[in-house]
Every structure is written in structure tokens, then in C-alpha cells.
N, C-alpha and C positions, 0 to 999 in steps of 0.2 A: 095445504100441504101437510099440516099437521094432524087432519084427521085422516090422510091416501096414509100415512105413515100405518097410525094406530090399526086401520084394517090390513093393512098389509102383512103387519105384522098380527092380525088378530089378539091383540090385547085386550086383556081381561078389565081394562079400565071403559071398554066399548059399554060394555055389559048395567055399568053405572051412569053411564054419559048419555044416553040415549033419552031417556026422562025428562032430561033438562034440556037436552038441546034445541026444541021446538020453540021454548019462552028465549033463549037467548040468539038463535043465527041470523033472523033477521035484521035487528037492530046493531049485533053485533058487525056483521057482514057490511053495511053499510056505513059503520064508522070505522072499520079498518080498512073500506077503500080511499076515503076523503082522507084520513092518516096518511095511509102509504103515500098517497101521490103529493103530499105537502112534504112528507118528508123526504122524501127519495129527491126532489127539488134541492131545499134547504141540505141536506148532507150531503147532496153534489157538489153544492157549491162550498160547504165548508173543507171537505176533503182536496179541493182544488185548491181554493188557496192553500192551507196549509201546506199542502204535498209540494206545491209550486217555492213557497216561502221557504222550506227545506233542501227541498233540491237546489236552489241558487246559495244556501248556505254552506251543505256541503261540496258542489263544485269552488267556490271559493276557498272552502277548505281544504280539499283534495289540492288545489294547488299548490297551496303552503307545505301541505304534505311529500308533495313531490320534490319541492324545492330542498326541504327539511331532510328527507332520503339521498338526494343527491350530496347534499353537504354532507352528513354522516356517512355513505360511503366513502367519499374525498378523502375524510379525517381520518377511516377506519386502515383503508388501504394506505395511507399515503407512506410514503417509503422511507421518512425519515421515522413516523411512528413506528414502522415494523422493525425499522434497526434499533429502534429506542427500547424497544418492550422484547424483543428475541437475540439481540447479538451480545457475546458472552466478552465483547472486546473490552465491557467497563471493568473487571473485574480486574484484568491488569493496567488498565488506563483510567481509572474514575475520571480523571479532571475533563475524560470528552464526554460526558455524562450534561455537564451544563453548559457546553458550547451548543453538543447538539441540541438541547432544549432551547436556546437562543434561536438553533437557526430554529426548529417546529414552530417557535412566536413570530417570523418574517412569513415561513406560509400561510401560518393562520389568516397573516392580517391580510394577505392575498384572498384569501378565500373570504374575509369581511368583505373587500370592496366588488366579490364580484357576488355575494348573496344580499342584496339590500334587503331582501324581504325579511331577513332574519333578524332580529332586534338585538341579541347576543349570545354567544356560543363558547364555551370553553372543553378542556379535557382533564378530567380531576385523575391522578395518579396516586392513589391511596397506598400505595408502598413507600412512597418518597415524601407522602404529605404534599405534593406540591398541583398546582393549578398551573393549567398554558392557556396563558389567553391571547388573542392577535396582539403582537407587540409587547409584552409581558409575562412576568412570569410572578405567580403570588404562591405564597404559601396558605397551607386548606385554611389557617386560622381567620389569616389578615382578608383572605379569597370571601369568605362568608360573611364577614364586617362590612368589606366594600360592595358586595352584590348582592345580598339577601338576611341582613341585620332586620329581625322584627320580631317582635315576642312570641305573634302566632305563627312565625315559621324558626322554632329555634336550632342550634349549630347543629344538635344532636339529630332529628330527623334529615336535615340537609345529609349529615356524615352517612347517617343509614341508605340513603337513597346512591352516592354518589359510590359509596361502596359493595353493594348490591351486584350479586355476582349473575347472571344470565337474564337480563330483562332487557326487555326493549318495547317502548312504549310511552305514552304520554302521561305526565302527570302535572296537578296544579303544583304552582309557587308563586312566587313573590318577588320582584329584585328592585333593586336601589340603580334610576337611571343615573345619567352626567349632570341631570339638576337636582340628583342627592333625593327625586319625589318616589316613593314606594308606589309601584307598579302590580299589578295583579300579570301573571302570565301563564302559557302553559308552554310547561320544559317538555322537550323529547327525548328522553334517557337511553340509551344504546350501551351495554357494559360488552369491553371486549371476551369475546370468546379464547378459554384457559382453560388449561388443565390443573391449575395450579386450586386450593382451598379458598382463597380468596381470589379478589377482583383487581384484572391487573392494570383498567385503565375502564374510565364511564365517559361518552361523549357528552355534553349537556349543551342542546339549541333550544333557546329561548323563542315564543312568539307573544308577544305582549296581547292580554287583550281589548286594549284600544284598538289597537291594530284591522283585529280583528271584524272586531265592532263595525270602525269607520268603512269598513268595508262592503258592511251590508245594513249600513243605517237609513237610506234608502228605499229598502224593500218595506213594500206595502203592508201595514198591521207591525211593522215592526215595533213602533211606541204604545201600541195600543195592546200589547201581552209581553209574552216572555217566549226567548230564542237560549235555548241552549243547549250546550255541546259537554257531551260525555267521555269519559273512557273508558276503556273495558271494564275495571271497575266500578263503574257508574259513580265516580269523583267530578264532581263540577270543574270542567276545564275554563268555560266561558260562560257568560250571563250576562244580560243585557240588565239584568235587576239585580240591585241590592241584596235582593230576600235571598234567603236557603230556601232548598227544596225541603219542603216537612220529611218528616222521620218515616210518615209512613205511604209516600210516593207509592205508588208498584211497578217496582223496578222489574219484577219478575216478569211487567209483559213487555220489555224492550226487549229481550231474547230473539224476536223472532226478525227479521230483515226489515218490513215495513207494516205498521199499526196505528189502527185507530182505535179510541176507548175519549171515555170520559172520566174528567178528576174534579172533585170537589174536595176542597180545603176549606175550614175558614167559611163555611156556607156558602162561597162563589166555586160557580159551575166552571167547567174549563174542557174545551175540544183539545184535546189531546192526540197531537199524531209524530209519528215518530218514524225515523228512516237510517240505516246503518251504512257506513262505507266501508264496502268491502275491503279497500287495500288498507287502511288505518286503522279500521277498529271501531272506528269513532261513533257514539251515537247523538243525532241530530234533533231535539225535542223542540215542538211548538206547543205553547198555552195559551190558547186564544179564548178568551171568554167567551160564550154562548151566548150572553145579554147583544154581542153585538155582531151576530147572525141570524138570532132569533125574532131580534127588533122587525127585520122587514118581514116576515107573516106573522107576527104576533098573535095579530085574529083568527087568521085562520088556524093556529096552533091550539087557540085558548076555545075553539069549538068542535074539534079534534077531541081536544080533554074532555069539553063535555055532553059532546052527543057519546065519546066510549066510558065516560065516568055514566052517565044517566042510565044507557044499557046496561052497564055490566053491574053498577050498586044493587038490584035488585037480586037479581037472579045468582051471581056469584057467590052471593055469601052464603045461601043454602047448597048451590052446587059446589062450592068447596070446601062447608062442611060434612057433607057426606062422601063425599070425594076422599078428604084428606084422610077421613076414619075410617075408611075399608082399603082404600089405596096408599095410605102411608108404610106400612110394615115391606109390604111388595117393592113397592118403590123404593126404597135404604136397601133392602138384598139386590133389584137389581142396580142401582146405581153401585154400588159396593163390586160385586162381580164386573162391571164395564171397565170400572179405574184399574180392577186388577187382572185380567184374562185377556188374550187377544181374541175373541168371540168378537163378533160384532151383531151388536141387538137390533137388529133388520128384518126384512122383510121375509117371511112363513115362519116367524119365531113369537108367540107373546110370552109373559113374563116368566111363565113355570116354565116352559122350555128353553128357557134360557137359562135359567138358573140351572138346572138339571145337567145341558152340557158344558154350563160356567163349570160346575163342579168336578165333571171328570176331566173337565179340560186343566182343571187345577191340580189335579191328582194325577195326571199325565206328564205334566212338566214340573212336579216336583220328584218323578223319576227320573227323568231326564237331563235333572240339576245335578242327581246323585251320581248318575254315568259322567257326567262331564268334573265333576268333583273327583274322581275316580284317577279319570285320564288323567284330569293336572298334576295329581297327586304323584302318578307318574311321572311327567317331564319336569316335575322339581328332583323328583329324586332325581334322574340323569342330571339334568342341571349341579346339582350338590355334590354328585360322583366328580365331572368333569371339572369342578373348582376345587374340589380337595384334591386333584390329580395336579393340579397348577399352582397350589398351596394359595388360592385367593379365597381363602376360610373368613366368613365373617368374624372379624374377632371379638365382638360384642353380644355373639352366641356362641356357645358352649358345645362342643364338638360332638362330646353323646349327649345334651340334647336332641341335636338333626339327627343322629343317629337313630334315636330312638323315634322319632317323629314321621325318619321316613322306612321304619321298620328295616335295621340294620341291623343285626347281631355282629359282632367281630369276636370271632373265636382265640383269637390270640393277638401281640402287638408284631408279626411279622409281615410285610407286602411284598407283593412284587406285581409288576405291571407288562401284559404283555400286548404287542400294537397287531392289529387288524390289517393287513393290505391287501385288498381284493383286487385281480389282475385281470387281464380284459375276460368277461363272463356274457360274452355276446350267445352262447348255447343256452344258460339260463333263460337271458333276456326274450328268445326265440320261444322259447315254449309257452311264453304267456302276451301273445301277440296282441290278445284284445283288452290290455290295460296301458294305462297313459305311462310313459317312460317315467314320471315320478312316484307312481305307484310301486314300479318296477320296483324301483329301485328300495324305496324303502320295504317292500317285501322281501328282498332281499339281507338287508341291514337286518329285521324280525330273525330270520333264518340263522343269520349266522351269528346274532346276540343269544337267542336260542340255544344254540347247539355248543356254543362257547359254554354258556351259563353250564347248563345240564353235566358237561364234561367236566367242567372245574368241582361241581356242587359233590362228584365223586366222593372226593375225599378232604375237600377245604369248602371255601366259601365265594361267590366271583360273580364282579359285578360289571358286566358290558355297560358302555357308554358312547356315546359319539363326541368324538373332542375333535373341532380345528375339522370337520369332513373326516375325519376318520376314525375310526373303532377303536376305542379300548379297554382293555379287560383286566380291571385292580383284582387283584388276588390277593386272599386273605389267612394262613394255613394256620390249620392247626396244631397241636401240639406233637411233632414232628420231627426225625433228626432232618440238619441242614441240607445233608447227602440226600435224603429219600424227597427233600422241597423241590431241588434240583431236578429230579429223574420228573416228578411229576410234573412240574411246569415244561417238561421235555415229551412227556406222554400227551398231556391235554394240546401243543400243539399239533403233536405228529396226528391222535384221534382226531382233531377239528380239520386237518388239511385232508385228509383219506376219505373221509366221511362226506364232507358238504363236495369232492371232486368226486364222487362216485355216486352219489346221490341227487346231488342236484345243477355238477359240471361248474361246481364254483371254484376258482382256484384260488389260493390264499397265500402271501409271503408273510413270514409270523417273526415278529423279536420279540426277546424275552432280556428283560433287566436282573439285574442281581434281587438279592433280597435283601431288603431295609429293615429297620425296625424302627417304630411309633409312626408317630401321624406326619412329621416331618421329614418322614423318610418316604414317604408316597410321592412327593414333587420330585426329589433324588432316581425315583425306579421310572416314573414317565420320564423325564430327561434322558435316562439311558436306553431308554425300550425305543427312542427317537434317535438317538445316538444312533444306534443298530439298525435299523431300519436304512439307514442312511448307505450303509451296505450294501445293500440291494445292488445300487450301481456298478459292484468290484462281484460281489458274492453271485447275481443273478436272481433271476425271478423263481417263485415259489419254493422257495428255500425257507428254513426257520436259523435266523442268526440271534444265537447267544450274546450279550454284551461283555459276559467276563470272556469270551472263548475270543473275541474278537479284541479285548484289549489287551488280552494276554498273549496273544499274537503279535501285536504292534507291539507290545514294550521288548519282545524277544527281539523285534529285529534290532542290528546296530547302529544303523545309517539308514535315513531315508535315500533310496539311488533313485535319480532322475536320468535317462537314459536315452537324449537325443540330440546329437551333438551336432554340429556346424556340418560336418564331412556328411555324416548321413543325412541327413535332412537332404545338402547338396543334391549327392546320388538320388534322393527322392525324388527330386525336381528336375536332375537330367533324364530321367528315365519316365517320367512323364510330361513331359518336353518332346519325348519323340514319339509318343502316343504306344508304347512300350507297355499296355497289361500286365504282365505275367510277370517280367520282372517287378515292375511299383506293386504290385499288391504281394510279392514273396516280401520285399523289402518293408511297405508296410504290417505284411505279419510280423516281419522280426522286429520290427520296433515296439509293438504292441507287446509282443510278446516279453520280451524284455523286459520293460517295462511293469507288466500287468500278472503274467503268470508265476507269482511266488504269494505264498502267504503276507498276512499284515500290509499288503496294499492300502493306501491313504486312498480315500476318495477323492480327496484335493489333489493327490497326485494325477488318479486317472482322469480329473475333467480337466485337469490344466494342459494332459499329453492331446486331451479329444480337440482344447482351441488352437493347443499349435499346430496340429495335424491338417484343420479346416484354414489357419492362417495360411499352410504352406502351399495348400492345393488353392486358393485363392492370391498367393504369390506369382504360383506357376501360370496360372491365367494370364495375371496382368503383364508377365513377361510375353506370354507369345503372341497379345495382342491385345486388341481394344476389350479392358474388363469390361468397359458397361455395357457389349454386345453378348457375352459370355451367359452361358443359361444359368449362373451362378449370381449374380445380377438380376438378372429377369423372373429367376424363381427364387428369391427371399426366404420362402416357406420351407426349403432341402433344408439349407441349414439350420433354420429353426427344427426340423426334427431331427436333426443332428445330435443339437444341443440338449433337447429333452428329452435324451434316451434314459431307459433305468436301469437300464444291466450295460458291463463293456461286452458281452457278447451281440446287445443290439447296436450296440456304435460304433465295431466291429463290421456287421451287415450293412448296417448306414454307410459306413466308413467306403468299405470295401465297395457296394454300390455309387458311390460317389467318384471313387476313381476311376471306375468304369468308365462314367458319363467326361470326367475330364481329360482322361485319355483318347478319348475317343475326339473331342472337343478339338486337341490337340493334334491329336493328326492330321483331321481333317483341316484347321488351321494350317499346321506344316505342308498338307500336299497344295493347298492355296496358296501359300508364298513359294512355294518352288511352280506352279505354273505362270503366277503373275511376273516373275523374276524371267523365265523363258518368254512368255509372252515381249516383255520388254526386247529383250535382247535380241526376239527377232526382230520389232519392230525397226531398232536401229540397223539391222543386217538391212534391212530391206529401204530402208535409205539411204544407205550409202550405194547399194546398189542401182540404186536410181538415178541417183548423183552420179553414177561411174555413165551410165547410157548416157544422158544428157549431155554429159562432157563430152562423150568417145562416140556421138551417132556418123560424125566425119568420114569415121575412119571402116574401109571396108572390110577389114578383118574382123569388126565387133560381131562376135555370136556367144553361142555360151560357153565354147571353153575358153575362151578369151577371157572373159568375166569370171569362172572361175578359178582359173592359174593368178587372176590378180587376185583375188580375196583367197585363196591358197585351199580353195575346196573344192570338191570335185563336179562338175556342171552339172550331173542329173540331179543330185542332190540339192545344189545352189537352187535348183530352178524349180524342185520339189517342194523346199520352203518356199520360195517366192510364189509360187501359185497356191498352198496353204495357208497364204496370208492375204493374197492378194484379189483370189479366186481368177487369175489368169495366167499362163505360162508365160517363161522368160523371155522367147524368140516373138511371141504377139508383142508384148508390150516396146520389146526395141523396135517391129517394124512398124506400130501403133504411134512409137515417136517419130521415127523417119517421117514420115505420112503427114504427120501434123506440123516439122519443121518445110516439108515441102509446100505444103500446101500455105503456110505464110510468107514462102519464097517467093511463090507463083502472084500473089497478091502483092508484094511488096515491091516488085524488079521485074523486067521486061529480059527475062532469061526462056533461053530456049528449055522444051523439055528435056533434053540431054544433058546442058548444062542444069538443072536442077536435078536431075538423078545422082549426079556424081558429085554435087554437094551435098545431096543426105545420105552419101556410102553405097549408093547402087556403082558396080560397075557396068551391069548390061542392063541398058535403059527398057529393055524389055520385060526384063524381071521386074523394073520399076514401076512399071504400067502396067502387071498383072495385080502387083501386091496392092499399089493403088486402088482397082477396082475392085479386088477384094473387101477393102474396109472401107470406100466410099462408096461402090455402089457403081461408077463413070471412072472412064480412063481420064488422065492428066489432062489432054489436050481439049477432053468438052469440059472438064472444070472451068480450064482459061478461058473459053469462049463462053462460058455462062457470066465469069467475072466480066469480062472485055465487054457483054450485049449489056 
């Protein structure tokens, strides 16, 4: 393989190798086959054990780990700790300060007896000095006497550990059990997450490693090397040996997830294999001696050496000295260029060719360092803009220092700061259809930092940024009257809004803050330039709102007027009650207007008129019927853009569209209950009507004006309902009943047909014998003889 390389690559070490290679491939060739296949054997099997030895180490430990996670979330969340460490109730109550840590020592020791695995666990409170252990409470001093008193673990590393502000992870110690015997163990340190300078609580679970040990003392080769377990650190957590790891271990090749190597200390050889857990961190190391893998082919190992010791002693020493003296200087340039280029010295490449494109490959991307040096150099600066605009100035650097660092002039101590709001630019967006919408957008953002900058640079100095998603532009003037600052920060908006809408269809609403002076007066001008902005919502879209022109409007007024009282509101809600348009939306103009149309409008006024408005029209719902079938209910998403309008003239249109739909809602509900309410009401008309025939079929005057002079209306009409409901006329269904009480006459009694006519109101029995065959089909008298046969 190693010589398909070298021609592959046509390397110039070909050129020297060829000489020598006749005296050596034979001899050589046949003792790196009896090699390989001894050892490809022998490190099967060593790699199997040890891979096997570690894998049941770290599953063993994995589960401790899991256990150990479980408890330290418990502890982390649990609800007395979170009122312990965030509720501000001790400050007027200390003395619940130590009840509640009484009760935190009743959970803990709930949480001892359901984690047996865990040998012991406490939670150090480094503010209060105090320790909670299950059932107890100790202070830090008495806390490290009674659990971890030893000269090589003293108070002071404990203190740094237990106070140790974002870590989480394993480390060694030491603790004192209930038989007073010093234990070796490995803590699992978790510090509560704070915003505070220090640490405002450290969980600490113990796992002894006895524990541990006894758990895989057991497994095969375990007495006969060394088992041990790391942390990210590479700090000995566990050891099955007395010994330290020597000083000069190589730690550097556990980096990689699973490895084999060999170490020699101390003149003893040692298979070295090594394996990580992903979820903990942890790394799992075997040192198995070689003497007792080696032992079973010994022989054939020790003639391995010296059929490739006998070949290679001759011949080697001339071929690698001439080798090494015409191929050394070559070989340090290219090894030199591999470790530093991403070339890869492969195949149709030998030594000079590679070196050759090492070189420009190296002079390529150290232009390339320069370009991306460049950019940064940029997004610090923006970065540095947007934190002197929020006054979060490093205060351990020197203000013109970064000034100066990130090429800032300031031509005087005056600022002012004006805010960027770009308002739907879906015509821009359209003209550059074949770039990705985040492209869009920040070519956009270029544009209008641009055209900002250029306008300002006029006649001051002005620096775009993106703060919070949105644009801002610190302006910095010159030497200037106040009056002529003014006009111009009134110019560079009115240019930037004309300019990028007629150019490029971008529209912009612009505020503009007063003017500050020094550097602490720049967080004061963005405050206000946000302030203004906030406008929008009362002022409208693509407007430029001044912050003095708008505060000096609100201090003019005398009274803030809120202006919708009980009575209006009412009339709002009777007039869309009756599905009434035209009056509800004159009546919501004049509220609004009211309201809205005078200078120094509060914004807090007009969103608080936008919820009552949306409260009323979802009152009015609930009154004229079932809210949760209401479209108002069903579409969620209306009134969410209700709420998120940014002008009153859009929540206005929202508004105004809304009452539409619930007016409309509304009637059509209203003509629904006036048909269900008739529906009713005939339905009982037409019951009792039936009840009236039933009772009165006797009688031979029943017809339908009879029926109607009793119910007191007039027969065509009585009988126009009744077959509108019934889908049968009045005079069918009375002789439909005569018919059916005859016909259970004739069944029940040995009555002549005559006397059965004149009990179901016939007076001429012949009349009664037509209407019969009419809706039977057979006259009376073959009814009876069909019954009688």
C-alpha cells in the first residue's frame, strides 16, 4: 500500500528506492506477512477485551449518571428550593428563611431513601454559609469537618468548588462516612444558574468509589491491570489502583470518542484503550499489560522479530542512509506544509508539487484572513455603536480608546439619535425575486444604512446601526447653532424618506430625539428617538415624529379626556344588536374621533379605546347568542390584528371591517330567532288545532270555518298555516280523522254502516261511503266483510 502510494503520487523518493529495493522485498515481504497475520490475531483479541471491559464499566456508570441527573434535577427544580433562592418574602419575614430550610431537610431526606444508589448529597448556599443535608442543616464550617476533614482535601478548595459559579460536572473528593473512615469518591457538582456575580446555590452528590469498584470487581482482567474513569478534565475520579497516573500519561489522545495506543511507564508496556460517554463526559481508561497477551504467541511474535530484524539489519542501514541524506530536507518542507495547508498530499502530486501549491495555497488564505479581519472589524464597530447607544460601555475601556480603534472621529460633544422604521417594502422585495428573503432583507438594511450615512455625512457625522431589529442612526454635529442642528436632523430625515421611496419604493417612518451632550447623553437620545417612534400608532405611517414636538404637545394639553361612557358604549351595542351598519360605524366614527382626533394623543390612551372597542363588539356577541359559535371565537387571528396595528387609522379599518362582519353576524342571528320563535308558535297553533278536531269529529258542523271562528282567525288562513306545516289541508286531515275513528268503530262494535256515519259526523251516509273510498281504497261495507271473513 505504501509503495501504490508513493507511485501514485510519483514521488521523488521513487527515484532513490528503486536500488535497494531488489535486496530487500523479498525477505521483507515474507516476514510482514507472518507479522500481519500474528498480529491482526493477538490485537483482536486484545482490543476485544478491553473494549468489552470498558463498555460494561461505562454502562455501569451511565447508570449512576442517570440516577445522579435525576436527583439533581429533583433538587434543582424542586419548589421549596425555587421559593428559597427567588421569593423576596424574607426580606420582610427573615424568620421564614429557616423554617423553610427545615422543611428543604424533610425533602431531601425523602429523596435519600428513594436514591439508594447515591452515597450522599447535600446543597451548599454560599450566601448564607449554610449546608442542607437530608434531615439537617450545618453550617459551611462545621458542614466540611463533619464530611470532608483531610489535609489533602482542604476547607479552602472545598469553598472554591462549592462556590464556583456555572459548572456542572464531576469531580474527585473525599468524605468522612458514619464510621468517621475517609472515603475516596467522585462529587457531581451542578451550581444553580444566576444572574447574580456570585453562585447562588451548588448541588453536591456524592458516589463513593467503593461503590463503584464493587460493582465491576468481577469483570475479567480486572486485578490483573488498571480501570479507570475520567473527567473532562482528565482528574482521576475512580482507580482500581493505589498508583497516580504519571505526569506524562497522553492525555491528548483521549480527545477522540474511542482509542487504542500503547503506554509505557516504568519500562512496563501497557494496551491502552479508551472509550467516552457521550451523556457525562466521562472517560473510561483500560491498562492492561501486554506481558499477558503476548504470553500466548510469544513464539511466534519472537520470530516475527527476527525473520524482520535479519532482513531489514542488512539492507536498511545503507538504504536509510542514503535515503535519509537526499530525502530528509524534502521530507521537513513537506511534512511542514501537511500540518499547515488543507492540500492533501495524494495521489498525481510528488513532493515539489506540493510544495509549490502548499505555497500559494498559503498565500491564498492569508488573504482571505485579511478579508474576514476586515468584516469583523466591522460588526465590532456596529456592535460598539448599538452598546454606546444603550449606555452598556465597557467600563474597564476607555471610551476614545474604541473610538479610536474602531476609526471614529467625533467632531464635537453633541448627539442625537434618529430611529429607522421600514414599513411594508414588498415593491422592493419584488424586484429581486432570485435572492433568498434574508439576503433581501439585509440588502435592504445596506441601502438604507447607506443613504442614511451619505445624508448625515453632509454636514455632521452619522453612524447606522442595527439595534433590537431595528436601524439606528447616532448623529454627531458639528460646530453648529442649536437651531441650524434642528433643521438639519429635519433635512436628513425628509432626504432619506424621498430618496429611498422614489428610488428604490422603500418607505421609512423616522423619529428624531432631541440633542444630548457627552457620551451619557447618547442612551438619553435613543430612549427618546423610541419614545417617538411609539407614535406611529396615534401619528400614522411614514411620518418623521420629533420627540420635543410631540412632548411639547402633550405637556400643552390640560387633562388627559378618555371619552366613552356607559350610555355610548350602550347605543353601540343596541345598534349592533340589530345588525344596524351605518348607524354602529357613524357612532364608532364619533367615538374614535373623539377620542383620537386632537393633538398630544397618549398612545396608552388610543390602545386602551382599541381593547375596549374589541371588548364591546365581543360583549355584543355574547348577548345575542352562543359566543363560542361566533366567527370571533373561531378566528382568534381578527383580533390579533386588531391588536397589532401601528397607525389608529389602521385600527380604524380593522375596526371598522370588524363591525361589518359582526353586524352582519347579528342580524343574521336576529332574523334566526324571529324565525325559530314563529316556527314555535305555529307549531303550538297547530296543536291545538288538532286537539280541537279530535275532540269535535262528532259533531257535524266541524269544517273549517267552525275551526276558525274558535281560534278567532280566519279559515283560509288557519288552513294555509296548517298545510304550511303540515304539508296537508285542513278539511283532508278532519275527514282523514273521521275515516280512522270509523274504521275502529267498525272493528270494535257490530254497528250498522249508517249508525257509524253518524257517529263520525256524517249526516248522509252516502257522503260517508264516498269519503271512505276515497282514502281507503273500498267502500265501508267490503271493509266489514274483509274484517267478518
Amino acid at each position: 500500500m505504501i509503495l501504490n502510494n508513493m507511485i501514485n503520487r510519483r514521488s521523488i523518493v521513487l527515484t532513490w528506492l528503486f536500488s535497494y529495493l531488489a535486496i530487500l522485498l523479498l525477505p521483507v515481504l515474507i516476514s510482514i506477512i507472518v507479522y500481519m497475520q500474528s498480529s491482526e490475531t493477538l490485537e483482536s483479541e486484545i482490543n476485544q477485551a478491553n473494549n468489552s471491559l470498558l463498555k460494561q464499566v461505562r454502562e455501569i456508570m451511565d447508570n449512576y449518571y442517570q440516577a445522579v441527573e435525576r436527583l439533581n434535577f429533583e433538587l434543582t427544580w424542586n419548589l421549596q428550593v425555587q421559593e428559597l433562592l427567588s421569593s423576596n418574602k424574607y426580606v420582610s419575614s427573615p424568620n421564614e428563611y429557616t423554617y423553610d430550610l427545615y422543611r428543604l431537610t424533610q425533602d431531601f431526606k425523602l429523596y435519600k431513601s428513594a436514591y439508594s444508589t447515591v452515597d450522599l448529597f447535600y446543597m451548599s448556599l454560599p450566601a448564607s454559609g449554610t449546608v442542607v443535608l437530608p434531615s439537617t442543616l450545618r453550617d459551611a464550617a462545621f458542614a466540611y469537618q463533619t464530611l470532608h476533614a483531610d489535609p489533602s482535601f482542604p476547607f479552602s478548595k472545598w469553598s472554591s468548588i462549592v462556590s464556583r459559579k456555572n459548572f456542572k460536572g464531576f469531580l474527585p473528593m473525599v468524605r468522612i462516612d458514619e464510621e468517621g473512615k475517609l472515603r475516596k469518591t467522585a462529587a457531581y457538582i451542578s451550581t444553580f444558574p444566576s444572574d447574580k456575580p456570585e453562585a447562588v446555590a451548588t448541588n453536591v452528590i456524592m458516589l463513593d468509589q467503593s461503590r463503584i469498584l464493587s460493582s465491576i470487581q468481577n469483570v475479567e482482567l480486572f486485578n490483573k491491570g488498571h480501570v479507570l474513569i475520567l473527567n473532562r478534565d482528565n482528574e482521576v475520579l475512580i482507580s482500581n489502583s493505589e498508583e497516580a497516573l504519571p505526569g506524562n500519561f497522553p492525555f491528548d489522545k483521549l480527545s477522540s470518542e474511542t482509542n487504542f495506543f500503547y503506554y509505557m511507564p516504568n519500562g512496563t508496556k501497557y494496551e491502552v484503550q479508551t472509550i467516552q460517554s457521550a451523556g457525562s463526559g466521562l472517560k473510561y481508561i483500560s491498562m492492561i499489560p501486554s506481558s499477558l497477551y503476548w504470553k500466548k504467541a510469544e513464539h511466534v511474535r519472537n520470530l516475527t522479530y527476527v525473520s524482520i530484524l535479519v532482513s531489514l539489519l542488512g539492507g536498511s542501514v545503507l538504504t536509510y542512509f542514503f535515503l535519509r541524506k537526499n530525502y530528509n530536507p524534502v521530507r521537513r518542507l513537506v511534512q511542514t506544509f501537511s500540518g499547515k495547508s488543507n492540500l492533501s498530499y495524494g495521489k498525481g502530486l510528488n513532493e515539489f508539487h506540493f510544495i509549490e501549491q502548499a505555497i500559494g495555497s498559503t498565500l491564498n488564505e492569508m488573504d482571505k484572513i485579511m478579508d474576514r479581519m476586515k468584516s469583523q472589524q466591522q460588526t465590532l464597530r456596529l456592535n460598539f455603536i448599538a452598546r454606546l447607544m444603550k449606555g452598556r460601555i465597557d467600563s474597564q475601556i476607555p471610551i476614545a480608546e474604541s473610538l479610536t480603534t474602531f476609526n471614529m472621529k467625533m467632531d464635537s460633544n453633541d448627539f442625537a439619535v434618529i430611529m429607522l422604521y421600514v414599513e411594508a417594502s414588498a415593491p422592493f422585495h419584488e424586484r429581486y425575486e432570485g435572492m433568498e428573503p434574508g439576503d433581501k432583507q439585509r440588502l435592504l438594511q445596506f441601502i438604507v444604512s447607506n443613504v442614511v450615512e451619505e445624508l448625515t455625512a453632509q454636514h455632521n457625522r452619522g453612524f447606522v446601526t442595527e439595534v433590537d431589529q431595528a436601524l439606528a442612526c447616532l448623529v454627531n454635529f458639528r460646530q453648529t447653532e442649536a437651531e441650524d442642528r434642528k433643521a438639519d436632523l429635519l433635512r436628513i430625515a425628509k432626504e432619506a424618506q424621498a430618496f429611498l421611496a422614489s428610488h428604490y419604493h422603500i418607505h421609512l417612518t423616522l423619529s428624531i430625539s432631541s440633542i444630548h451632550t457627552g457620551m451619557l447623553g447618547i442612551p438619553k437620545a435613543y430612549t427618546e428617538a423610541l419614545d417617538a417612534m411609539e407614535y406611529k400608532l396615534v401619528m400614522g405611517s411614514k411620518e418623521i415624529l420629533s420627540y420635543e414636538e410631540i412632548h411639547q404637545a402633550g405637556s400643552e394639553e390640560e387633562e388627559v379626556v378618555y371619552y366613552y361612557p356607559l350610555q355610548e358604549e350602550q347605543q353601540l351595542i343596541n345598534y349592533v344588536k340589530i345588525g344596524d351598519f351605518d348607524r354602529s360605524k357613524e357612532k364608532l366614527d364619533e367615538i374614535i374621533g373623539r377620542n383620537l382626533n386632537r393633538t398630544g394623543v397618549s398612545v396608552a390612551i388610543a390602545r386602551c379605546l382599541m381593547l375596549d372597542l374589541v371588548s364591546t363588539m365581543m360583549k355584543t356577541v355574547s348577548e345575542i347568542g352562543d359566543g363560542q359559535e361566533s366567527f370571533l371565537f373561531q378566528n382568534p387571528k381578527r383580533i390579533e390584528r386588531l391588536t397589532s396595528c401601528e397607525t389608529v387609522h389602521d385600527m380604524q379599518e380593522q375596526m371598522t371591517g370588524l363591525l361589518r362582519k359582526v353586524c352582519e353576524y347579528t342580524s343574521s342571528k336576529r332574523q334566526q330567532n324571529i324565525q325559530e320563535s314563529r316556527q314555535q308558535t305555529l307549531h303550538e297553533l297547530v296543536g291545538r288545532v288538532t286537539a280541537f278536531i279530535h275532540e269535535q269529529y262528532t259533531d257535524s258542523n266541524l269544517n273549517i270555518s267552525m275551526i276558525g271562528n274558535h281560534f278567532d282567525m280566519k279559515p283560509t288562513y288557519l288552513s294555509k298555516l296548517f298545510k304550511d306545516y303540515t304539508g296537508e289541508g285542513l278539511l283532508d286531515f278532519i275527514n282523514k280523522t273521521r275515516i280512522e275513528k270509523a274504521k275502529q268503530s267498525i272493528r270494535q262494535c257490530k254497528k250498522s254502516i249508517t249508525e257509524v256515519s253518524g257517529a263520525v259526523g256524517f249526516n248522509d251516509v252516502n257522503a260517508f261511503i264516498r269519503t271512505f273510498k276515497k282514502y281507503e281504497g273500498i267502500t265501508p261495507g267490503k271493509y266489514k266483510e274483509m274484517l267478518e271473513e
